[in-house]
C-alpha positions in Angstrom: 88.0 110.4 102.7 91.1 111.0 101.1 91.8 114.1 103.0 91.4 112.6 106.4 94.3 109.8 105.5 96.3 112.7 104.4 95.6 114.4 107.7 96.8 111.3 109.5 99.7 110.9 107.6 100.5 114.1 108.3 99.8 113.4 112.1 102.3 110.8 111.8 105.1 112.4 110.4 104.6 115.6 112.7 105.0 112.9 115.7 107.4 110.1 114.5 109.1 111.9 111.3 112.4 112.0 113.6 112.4 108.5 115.1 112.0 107.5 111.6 115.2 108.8 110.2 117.0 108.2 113.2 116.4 104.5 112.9 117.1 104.5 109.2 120.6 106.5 110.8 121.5 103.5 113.0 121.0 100.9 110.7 123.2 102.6 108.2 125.7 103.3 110.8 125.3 99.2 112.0 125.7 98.6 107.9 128.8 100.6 107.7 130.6 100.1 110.5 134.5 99.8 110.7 134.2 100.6 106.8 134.3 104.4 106.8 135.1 106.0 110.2 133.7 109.3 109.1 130.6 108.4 107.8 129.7 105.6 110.8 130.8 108.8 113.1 128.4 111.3 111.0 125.4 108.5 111.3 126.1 108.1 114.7 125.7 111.7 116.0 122.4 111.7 113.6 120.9 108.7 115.4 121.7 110.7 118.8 120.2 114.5 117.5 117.5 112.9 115.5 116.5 110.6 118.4 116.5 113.4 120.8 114.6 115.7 118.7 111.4 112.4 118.1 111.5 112.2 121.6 110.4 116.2 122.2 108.1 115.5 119.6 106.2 112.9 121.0 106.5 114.4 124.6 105.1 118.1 122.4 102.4 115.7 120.8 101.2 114.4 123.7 101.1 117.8 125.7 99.2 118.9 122.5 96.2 116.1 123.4 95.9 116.9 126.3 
């Protein structure tokens, strides 16, 4: 039993891991903003790569199902 929740949980992170840390991105960048131009730019590009690679993921996931 404990090694099929482990198996989901890994599921889950191989298909949302990205979209994940891409949200935690923009709310640091929304958190930070106008205080450190640098950093809000840095979170900003991550929100955009991190975004783009969760959505190949899920697109790869799916294609995987089927």
């Amino acid at each position: 039993m404990s090694h099929n929740k482990s198996g989901r949980l890994v599921r889950w992170r191989e298909k949302y891991g990205a979209i994940a840390v891409a949200i935690s991105c923009i709310c640091s960048a929304i958190v930070s903003w106008g205080n450190n131009w640098i950093l809000t730019g840095i979170l900003v590009l991550g929100v955009f790569f991190c975004g783009l690679i969760g959505i190949f993921d899920i697109k790869r996931a799916n294609q995987k199902r089927k």
